[in-house]
N, C-alpha and C positions, 0 to 999 in steps of 0.2 A: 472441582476444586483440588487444590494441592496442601498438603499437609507435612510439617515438618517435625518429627520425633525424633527423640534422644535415646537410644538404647542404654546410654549409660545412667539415664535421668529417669530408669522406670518406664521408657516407654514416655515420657511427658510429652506434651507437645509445648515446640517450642513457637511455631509462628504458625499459620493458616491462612490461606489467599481462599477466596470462596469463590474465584472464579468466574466463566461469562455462562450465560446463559445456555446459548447455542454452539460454544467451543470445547471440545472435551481433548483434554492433554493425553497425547496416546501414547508416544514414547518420552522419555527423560535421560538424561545423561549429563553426572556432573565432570567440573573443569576447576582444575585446583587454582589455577591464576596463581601461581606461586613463582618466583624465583629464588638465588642464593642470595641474592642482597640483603634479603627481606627475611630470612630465617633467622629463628631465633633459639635462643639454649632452652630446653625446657630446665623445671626444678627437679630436684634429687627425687630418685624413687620412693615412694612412701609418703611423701607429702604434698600438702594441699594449701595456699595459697593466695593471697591476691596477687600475686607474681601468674600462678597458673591459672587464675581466672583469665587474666587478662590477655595472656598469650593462648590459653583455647578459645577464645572469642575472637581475639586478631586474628588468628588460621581460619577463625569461620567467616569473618568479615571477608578474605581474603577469594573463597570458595565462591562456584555461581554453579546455577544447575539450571539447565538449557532444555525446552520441550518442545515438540514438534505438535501437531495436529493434522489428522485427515482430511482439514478445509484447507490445505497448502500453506502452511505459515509455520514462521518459525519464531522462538521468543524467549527472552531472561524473564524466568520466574524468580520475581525480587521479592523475596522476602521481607526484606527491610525498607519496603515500602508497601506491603498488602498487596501486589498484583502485576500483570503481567508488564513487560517493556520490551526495548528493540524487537518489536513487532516486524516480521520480515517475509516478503513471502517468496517460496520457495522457488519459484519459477517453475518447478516439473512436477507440479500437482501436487497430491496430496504427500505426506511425508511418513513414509511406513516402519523407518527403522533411524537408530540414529548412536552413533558413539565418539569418544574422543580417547585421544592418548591418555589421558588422567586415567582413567579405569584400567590401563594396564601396567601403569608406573613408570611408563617411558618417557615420562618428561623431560628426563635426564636432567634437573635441576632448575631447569629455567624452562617454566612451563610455553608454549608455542601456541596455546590459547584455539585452539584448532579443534574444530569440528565438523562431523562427515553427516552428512545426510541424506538416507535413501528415498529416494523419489517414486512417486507413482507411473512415470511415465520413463523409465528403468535405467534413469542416469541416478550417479552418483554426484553429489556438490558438498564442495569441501569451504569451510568457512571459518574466518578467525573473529573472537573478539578482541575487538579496539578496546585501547585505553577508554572510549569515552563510551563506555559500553553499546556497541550500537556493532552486526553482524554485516561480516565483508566478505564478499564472495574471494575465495583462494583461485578455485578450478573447478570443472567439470569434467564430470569422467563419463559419456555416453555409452553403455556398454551392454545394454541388452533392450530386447523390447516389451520387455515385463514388470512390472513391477520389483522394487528391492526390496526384499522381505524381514532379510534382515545384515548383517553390518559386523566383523571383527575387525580391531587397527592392533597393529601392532608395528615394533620396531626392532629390527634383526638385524642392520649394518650396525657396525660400534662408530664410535665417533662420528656420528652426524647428530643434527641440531635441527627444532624446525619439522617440517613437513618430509624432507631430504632425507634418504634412509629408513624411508615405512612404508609397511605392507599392510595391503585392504583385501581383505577375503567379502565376496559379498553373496550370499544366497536370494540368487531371484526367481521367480515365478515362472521360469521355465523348467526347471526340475534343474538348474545346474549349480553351481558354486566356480565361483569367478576370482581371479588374484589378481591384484592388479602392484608393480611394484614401485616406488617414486626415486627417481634416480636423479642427481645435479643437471643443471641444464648449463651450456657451457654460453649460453649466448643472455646476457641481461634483457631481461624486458623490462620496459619504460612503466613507470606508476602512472596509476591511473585514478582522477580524482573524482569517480561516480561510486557511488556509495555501494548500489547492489551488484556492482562490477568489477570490484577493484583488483587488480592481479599485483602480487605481493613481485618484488624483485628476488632473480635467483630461487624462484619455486619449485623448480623442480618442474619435470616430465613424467606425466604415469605411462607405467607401459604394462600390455596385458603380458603373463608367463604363461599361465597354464587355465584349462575350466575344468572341471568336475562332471559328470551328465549323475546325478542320482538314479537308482533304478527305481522306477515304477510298479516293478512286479505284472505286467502286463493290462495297467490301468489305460485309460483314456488320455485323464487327465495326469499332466506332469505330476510328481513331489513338490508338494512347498518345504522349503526349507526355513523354519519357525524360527531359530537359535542359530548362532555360533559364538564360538569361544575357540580363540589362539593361543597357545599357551609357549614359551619361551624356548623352548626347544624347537619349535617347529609343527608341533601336533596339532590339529584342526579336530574339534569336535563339533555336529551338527545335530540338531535334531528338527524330524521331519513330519510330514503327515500322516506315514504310514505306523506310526508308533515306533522310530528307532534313534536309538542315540547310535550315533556311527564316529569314528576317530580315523581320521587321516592322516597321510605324511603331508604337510604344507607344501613342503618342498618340491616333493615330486609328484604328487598326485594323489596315489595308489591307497588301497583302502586297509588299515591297519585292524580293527576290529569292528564289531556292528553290535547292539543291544537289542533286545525286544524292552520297551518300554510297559507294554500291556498287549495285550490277545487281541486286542477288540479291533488292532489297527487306528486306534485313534491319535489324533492328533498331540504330538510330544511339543509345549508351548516354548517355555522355557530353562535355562541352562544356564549352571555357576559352578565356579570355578574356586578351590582352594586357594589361599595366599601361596603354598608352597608347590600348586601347581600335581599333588598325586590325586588332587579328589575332585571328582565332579557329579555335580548332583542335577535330577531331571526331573522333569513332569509337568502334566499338562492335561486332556481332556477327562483322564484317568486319573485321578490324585495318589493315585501311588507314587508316591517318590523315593525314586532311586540312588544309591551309590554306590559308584563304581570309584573303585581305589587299584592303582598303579604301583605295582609287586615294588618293595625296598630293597632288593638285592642288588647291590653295588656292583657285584662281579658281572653282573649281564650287562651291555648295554639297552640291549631293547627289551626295556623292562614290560609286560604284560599288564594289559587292563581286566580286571574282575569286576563283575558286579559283587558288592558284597551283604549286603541288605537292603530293606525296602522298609516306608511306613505307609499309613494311610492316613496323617493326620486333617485332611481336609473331607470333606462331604460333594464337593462340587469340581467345580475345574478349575486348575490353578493356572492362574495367568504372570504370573513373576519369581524369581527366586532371586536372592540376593543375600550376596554373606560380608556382615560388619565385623567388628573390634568392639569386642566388650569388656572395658577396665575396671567397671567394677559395678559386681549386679547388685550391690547394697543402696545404689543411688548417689552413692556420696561423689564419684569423679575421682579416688583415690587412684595414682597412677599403680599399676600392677608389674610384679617383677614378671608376671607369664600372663599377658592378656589374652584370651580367649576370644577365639573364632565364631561365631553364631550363622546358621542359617537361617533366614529369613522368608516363609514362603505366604502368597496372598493369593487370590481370586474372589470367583462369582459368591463363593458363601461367607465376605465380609468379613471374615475375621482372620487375624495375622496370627501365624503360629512360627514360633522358632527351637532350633533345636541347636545341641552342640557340635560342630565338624565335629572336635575329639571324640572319639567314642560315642559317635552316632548309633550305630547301632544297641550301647546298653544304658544310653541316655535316655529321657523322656525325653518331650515332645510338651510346651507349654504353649497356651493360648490365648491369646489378647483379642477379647472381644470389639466391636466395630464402636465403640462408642466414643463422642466427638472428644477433641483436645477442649474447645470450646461452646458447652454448650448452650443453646440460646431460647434460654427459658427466663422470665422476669417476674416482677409480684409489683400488684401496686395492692402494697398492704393496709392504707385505708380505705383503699372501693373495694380490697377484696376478690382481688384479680389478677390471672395468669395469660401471660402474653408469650404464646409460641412462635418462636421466626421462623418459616421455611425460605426456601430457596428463590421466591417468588412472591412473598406475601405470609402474612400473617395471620393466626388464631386467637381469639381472645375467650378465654375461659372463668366463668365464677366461681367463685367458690362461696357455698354455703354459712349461711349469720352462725353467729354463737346463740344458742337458747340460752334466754335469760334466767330462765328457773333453774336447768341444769348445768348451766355453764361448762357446754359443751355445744362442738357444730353439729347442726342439722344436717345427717346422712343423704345424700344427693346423688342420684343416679348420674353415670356418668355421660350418657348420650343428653343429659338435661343440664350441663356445664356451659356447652357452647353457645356462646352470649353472640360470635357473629365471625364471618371471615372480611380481608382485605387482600387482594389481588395486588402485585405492583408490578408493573409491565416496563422492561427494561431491557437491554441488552448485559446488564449486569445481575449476577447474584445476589441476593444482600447477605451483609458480612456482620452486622450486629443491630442493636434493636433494646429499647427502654421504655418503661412508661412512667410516669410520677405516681404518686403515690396515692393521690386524689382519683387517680383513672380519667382526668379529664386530657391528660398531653400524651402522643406516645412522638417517637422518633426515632427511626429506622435510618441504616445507611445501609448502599449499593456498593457497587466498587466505582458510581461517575460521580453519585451526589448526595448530602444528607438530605433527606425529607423529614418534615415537622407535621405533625397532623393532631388537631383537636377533635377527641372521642365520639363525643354529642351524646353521650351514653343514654340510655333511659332505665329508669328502676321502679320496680312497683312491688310493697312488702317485701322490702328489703333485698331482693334480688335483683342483678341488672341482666336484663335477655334484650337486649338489643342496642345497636349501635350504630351510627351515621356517621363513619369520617368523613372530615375537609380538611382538605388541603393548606398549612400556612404557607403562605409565598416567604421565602426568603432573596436576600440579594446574593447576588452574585459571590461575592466574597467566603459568602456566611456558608457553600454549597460544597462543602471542600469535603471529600468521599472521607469516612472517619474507620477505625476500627474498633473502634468503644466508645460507647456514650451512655451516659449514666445523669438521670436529673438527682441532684442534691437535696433540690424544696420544688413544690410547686412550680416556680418560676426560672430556676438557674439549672441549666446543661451543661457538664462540661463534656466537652469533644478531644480525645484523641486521634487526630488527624491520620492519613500515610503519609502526609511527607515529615512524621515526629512531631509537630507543633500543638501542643495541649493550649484547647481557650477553653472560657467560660462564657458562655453566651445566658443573657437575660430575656425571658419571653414574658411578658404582660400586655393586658389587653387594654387597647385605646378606641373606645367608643366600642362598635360593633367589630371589629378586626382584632386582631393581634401583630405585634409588632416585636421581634425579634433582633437584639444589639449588642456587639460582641464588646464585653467589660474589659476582658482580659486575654493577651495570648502569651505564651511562654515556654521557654527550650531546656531551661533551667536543670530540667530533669535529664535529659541525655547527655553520654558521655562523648568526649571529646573525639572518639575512634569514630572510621568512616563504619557506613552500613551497620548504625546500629539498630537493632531491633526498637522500635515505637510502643508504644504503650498498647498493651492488649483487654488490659482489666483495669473497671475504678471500683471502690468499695469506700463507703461513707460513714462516717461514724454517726447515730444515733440521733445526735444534736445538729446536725449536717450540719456543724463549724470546719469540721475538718475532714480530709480525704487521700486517701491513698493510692497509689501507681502500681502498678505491675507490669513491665515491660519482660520480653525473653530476653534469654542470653544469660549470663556468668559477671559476677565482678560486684563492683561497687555499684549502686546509681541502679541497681536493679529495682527496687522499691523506695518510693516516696514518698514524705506524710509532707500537703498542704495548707496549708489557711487559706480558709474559702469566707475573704470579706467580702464588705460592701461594695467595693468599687478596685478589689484589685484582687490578686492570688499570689500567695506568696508560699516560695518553698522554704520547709522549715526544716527537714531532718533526712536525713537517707540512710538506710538499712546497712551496715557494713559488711564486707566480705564475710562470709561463714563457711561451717567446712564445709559444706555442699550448697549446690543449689537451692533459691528461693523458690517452694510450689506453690503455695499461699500465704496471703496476711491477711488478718482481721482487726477491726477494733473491740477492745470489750466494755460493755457498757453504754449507757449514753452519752454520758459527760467526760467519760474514763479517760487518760493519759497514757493506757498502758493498748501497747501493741502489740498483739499476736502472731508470730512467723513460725512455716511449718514447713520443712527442707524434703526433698525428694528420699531421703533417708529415715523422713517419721523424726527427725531430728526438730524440736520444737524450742521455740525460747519466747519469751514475753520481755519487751523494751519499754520504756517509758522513753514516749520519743518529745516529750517535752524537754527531759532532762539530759537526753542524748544518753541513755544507760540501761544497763539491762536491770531488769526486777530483782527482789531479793528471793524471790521463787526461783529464778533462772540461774543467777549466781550461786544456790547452792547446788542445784545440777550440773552447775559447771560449764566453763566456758573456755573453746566450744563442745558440746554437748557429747561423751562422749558412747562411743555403739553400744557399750557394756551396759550406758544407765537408760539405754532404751528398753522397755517391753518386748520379752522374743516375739509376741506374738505379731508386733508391730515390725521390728527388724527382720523380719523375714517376710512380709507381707509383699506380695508379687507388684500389689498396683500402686501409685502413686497417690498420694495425699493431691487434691486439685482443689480443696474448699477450706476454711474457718468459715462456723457461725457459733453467734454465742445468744444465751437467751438474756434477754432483757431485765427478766426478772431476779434471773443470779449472774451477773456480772466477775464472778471467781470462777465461773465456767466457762469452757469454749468445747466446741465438736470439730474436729479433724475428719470430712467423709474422703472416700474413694467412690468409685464408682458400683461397687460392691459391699459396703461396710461404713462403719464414722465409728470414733472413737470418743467417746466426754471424758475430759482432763479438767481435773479439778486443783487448781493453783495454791490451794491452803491445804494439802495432803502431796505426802512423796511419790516420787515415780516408783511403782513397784516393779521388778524383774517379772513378772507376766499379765495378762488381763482377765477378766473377769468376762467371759462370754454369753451373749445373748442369742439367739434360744443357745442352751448348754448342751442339748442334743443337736444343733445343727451338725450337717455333712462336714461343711469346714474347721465344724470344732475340734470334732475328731479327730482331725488330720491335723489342726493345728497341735493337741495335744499329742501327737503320737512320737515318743521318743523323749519326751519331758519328763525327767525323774524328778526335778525341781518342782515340777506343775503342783497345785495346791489348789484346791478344791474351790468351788465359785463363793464359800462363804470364809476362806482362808485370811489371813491380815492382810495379806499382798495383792489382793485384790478388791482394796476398795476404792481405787482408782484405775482409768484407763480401762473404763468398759469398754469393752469391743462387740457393738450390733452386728449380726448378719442377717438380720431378714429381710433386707433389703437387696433387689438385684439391677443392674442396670440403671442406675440414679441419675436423673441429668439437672436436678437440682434440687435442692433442701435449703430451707431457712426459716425464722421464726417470722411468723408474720402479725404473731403478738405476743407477749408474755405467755411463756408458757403451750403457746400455740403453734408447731412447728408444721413446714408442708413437702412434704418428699414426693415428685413428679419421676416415674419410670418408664423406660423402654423394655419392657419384657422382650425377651432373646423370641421366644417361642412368636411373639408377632412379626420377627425378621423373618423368622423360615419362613412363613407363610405365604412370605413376597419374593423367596427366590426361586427360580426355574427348575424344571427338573435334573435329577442329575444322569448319568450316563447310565444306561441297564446293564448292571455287571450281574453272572451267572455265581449266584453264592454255593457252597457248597448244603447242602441238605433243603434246597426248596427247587 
């Protein structure tokens, strides 16, 4: 699966394709699709907008990002439709490296939509996308007989356009590094109307300049060459299997300097590049990562490469590196007069760690554990049960009655939860998954089709340990691949399709069957831009009268509150522009009118979306909300709000969790300037306290709201599942390690 995050959003996810069963996405590389027509003024520095919603979402609308795979195919990961497209296959096997002009800024304005693809059978195929998004062969570049390992483009004539005036460095499996140059061709070739064939007019001519032979050091086997990176002047950096990052002159060949990556000779994966082109960072079987910076002395021209530090933030092998723009780390999206650079590094131990190009070396090193954007955990809260989706089928889990004498649950081992599994055999992943509330309907979707299935449960003194699904047949129609689906009652589904279409479909049973018929469908909710993000979350108010939306992306029409009647669905209100992104909304209450939204900044407000207006709770906090009258301990908090729930029983409360923590905000008391922490000894207490002269002790006036829990780690869902009764499901870190391989034996110093 492919997952799309926001560094400026906390890390949020903003869409997730869950992928095919048997195709795993090996390289990626995105493609601005931009031209000058189409460019637009951004808003003044400092401020935030529905102006700048709207224009960062048209840029992202505008974006595609292109992945290959090892089974020979090529394809647009659509986001904005949950799954893969212009499926294409490569013709020279499997597909090992892959890049475009966008990743080196050489668009020159009017992007050329172009992309290069290393093959396994050691050609290069250059390809553009068409207006109708669908992949068109440009050329072929036959040029070795090894596999292409890996792939730099770049552009060094001035004034050309197009494919016309760029240079391909390609590292193949012979131990060499290959250039190949694109020069005007003076003779027109005829268009050609076959799709996986088609040759562009005035394409240009590759022509080989020069190879490279890597040294081997007296191995057998050639060097592979894992990485490159071309940088604007000319320089070629590589990295190989022998552990070295090396720098070449493009131009002529010759070897400018060499690195040791590691002792060990292991394998150096990955390579990135500074925006300003002095910094480049390495690593790979060895998770030491390096950088090497390029001397600032104006007077020389041939300025000198040093390695200047190293860290060891990973445990495993790093298979990526990758350096964003970060505008602003509070979440808010606020444009930055000096945006910050970020390194990005990932591999086999799951979890993303980023650092600051600036002052790498006397910067930390922060870590974002592997936990889903969307996780798919469900409760049918009067059977009493927990439905896990994996990638393949489904777990269903009990949970233990309440004792009547004590009014409290019966402590239940947890190997004695699992009520039964369900297998689903498919060429697709499943992407989301529900059950009613009864426990008798669940309803899973794939990326080809929804499926409906009746439990059959069985229960004896009050526990249910076993289960028989069947299958509901649906028609054809009703089969449409969803990315959310959430039953409102017993009998009503609604579905958020991929191609955006939200229905309400009706299931009741006739005679011995059940019979499923769709009430309602409607678009109501998306905005008029193309490629807009679909709806990813529903969340129902109490009374399931009414219901709410959560689609990705920026702007207006981000969230929706529905009437969910008898025989139709009607939209009744939508969330307006705020100063940051929407993370989550809730409703509070059962019958309540008031709506809870909670911004990727911890930035919270409560609307009454009857009356289209914010609370008198919200309006005295101010609108919109400003960073001063948030909680430090909240505004500074690394990970992103993904949840509201509220309890049943006190409806002027809601919880705010993260993946790590939830906050309870209580609407008839002020926002205090810090929190009241739970345990008050925790590790992160400390750390959140340290440096607060302000801070006031857990039993201080300022903390009688906006408790902040941490005993909780890796959360992949919480909610009440009755007054008073709430259920928090974990992913302990320590059972991840468990399941990754070992890592490389490095010689520590004193063992």
């Amino acid at each position: 699966g492919v997952e799309l995050k926001s560094p400026d959003e906390k890390w949020k996810s903003v869409a997730t394709i869950a992928g095919m069963t048997e195709k795993t996405v090996d390289v990626m590389s995105w493609m601005c699709c931009t031209c000058t027509k189409n460019k637009q003024a951004t808003t003044e520095p400092g401020r935030y907008s529905s102006v700048f919603h709207k224009t960062s979402t048209e840029i992202h609308a505008r974006r595609r990002l292109l992945g290959g795979s090892k089974d020979g195919t090529l394809f647009v990961i659509d986001f904005a439709s949950g799954g893969f497209s212009a499926m294409t296959g490569s013709g020279g096997g499997g597909v090992f490296s892959m890049a475009s002009l966008c990743g080196t800024r050489c668009c020159k304005g009017d992007c050329p939509r172009l992309l290069a693809a290393g093959c396994e059978d050691g050609s290069v195929r250059v390809y553009r996308l068409s207006e109708d998004e669908m992949l068109d062969l440009v050329s072929t570049i036959p040029c070795a007989s090894g596999p292409i390992l890996s792939i730099a483009w770049r552009r060094f004539e001035t004034g050309t356009v197009g494919i016309q005036g760029t240079t391909l460095f390609v590292g193949v499996a012979d131990g060499t590094i290959r250039r190949f140059d694109c020069h005007s061709e003076q003779t027109n070739r005829t268009s050609s109307s076959i799709r996986t064939g088609k040759v562009l007019e005035s394409s240009g001519t590759w022509k080989s300049s020069h190879r490279i032979t890597v040294e081997s050091f007296g191995r057998a086997t050639p060097t592979r060459i894992w990485a490159l990176v071309a940088l604007s002047d000319g320089t070629l950096a590589s990295a190989d299997s022998l552990g070295h990052v090396q720098l070449w002159d493009g131009h002529s060949g010759t070897l400018i300097a060499s690195f040791e990556q590691n002792e060990y000779k292991a394998d150096v994966f990955a390579l990135a590049a500074t925006p300003d082109e002095n910094g480049l960072f390495a690593c790979g079987i060895d998770s030491r990562l390096i950088h090497l910076e390029r001397q600032t002395d104006t007077r020389n021209d041939n300025r000198k490469w040093v390695l200047t530090s190293s860290k060891r933030p990973h445990t495993h092998d790093v298979k990526a590196l990758a350096i964003v723009r970060l505008r602003d780390p509070k979440g808010s999206l606020k444009p930055r007069n000096e945006p910050m650079d970020m390194l990005c590094s990932g591999g086999v131990d799951i979890k993303l760690c980023t650092h600051l190009t600036r002052g790498f070396r006397r910067t930390g090193t922060r870590t974002w554990y592997p936990c889903p954007g969307k996780p798919k955990v469900y409760l049918a809260k009067k059977a009493r049960l927990v439905m896990l989706v994996r990638e393949n089928g489904i777990d269903l889990h009990t949970l233990a009655p309440v004792d009547k004498k004590t009014q409290r649950p019966i402590a239940l081992p947890e190997e004695e939860t699992l009520v039964g599994t369900m297998d689903i055999n498919s060429l697709y992943n499943v992407v989301c998954g529900d059950i009613s509330d009864d426990g008798k309907l669940l309803a899973v979707s794939n990326g080809s089709k929804l499926l409906l299935f009746e439990t059959n449960c069985e229960e004896e003194d009050g526990f249910v340990h076993d289960f028989s699904p069947s299958q509901i047949q649906l028609e054809k129609t009703l089969e449409a691949p969803c990315l959310a689906v959430k039953f409102l009652s017993n009998e009503t589904l609604i579905c958020s399709c991929m191609n955006g279409e939200l229905r309400t479909l009706h299931v009741k049973p006739e005679g011995e069957t059940m019979t499923v018929k769709m009430i309602n469908s409607t678009r109501d909710h998306l905005p008029k831009e193309p490629n807009a993000f679909p709806v990813h979350s529903v969340c129902c108010r109490g009374d399931e009268k009414y219901f709410v939306t959560l689609r990705g992306g920026t702007g207006s029409d981000v969230a929706s509150v529905f009437l969910n009647g008898p025989d139709d669905t009607k939209l009744v209100w939508a969330v307006p522009p705020l100063d940051a992104p929407i993370s989550s909304v809730g409703f509070l209450g059962k019958s309540s009118s008031y709506l809870a939204v909670v911004c990727t900044n911890f930035a919270f407000y409560v609307f009454d979306f009857i009356e289209g207006k914010l609370s008198s709770w919200s309006e005295k906090n101010g609108f919109p909300m400003s960073t001063t009258s948030i909680p430090h301990e909240l505004e500074h908090t690394a990970e992103c709000p993904i949840r509201i729930v509220a309890n049943p029983s006190a409806p002027h409360k809601f919880l705010v969790g993260t993946y790590g923590s939830f906050t309870v905000i209580n609407t008839e008391l002020g926002i205090p300037s810090s929190c009241k922490i739970h345990p008050h000894n925790h590790l992160k207490a400390n750390w959140r306290k340290r440096g607060r002269a302000d801070y006031e002790p857990e039993n201080g006036p300022k903390s009688s709201n906006c408790a902040l829990c941490l005993r909780y780690t890796g959360m992949l869902a919480m909610d009440f599942i009755s007054p008073n009764e709430m259920v928090i499901v974990e992913k302990l870190w320590l059972d991840v390690m468990r399941d990754l391989p070992d890592a490389l034996n490095r010689k520590i110093y004193g063992t």
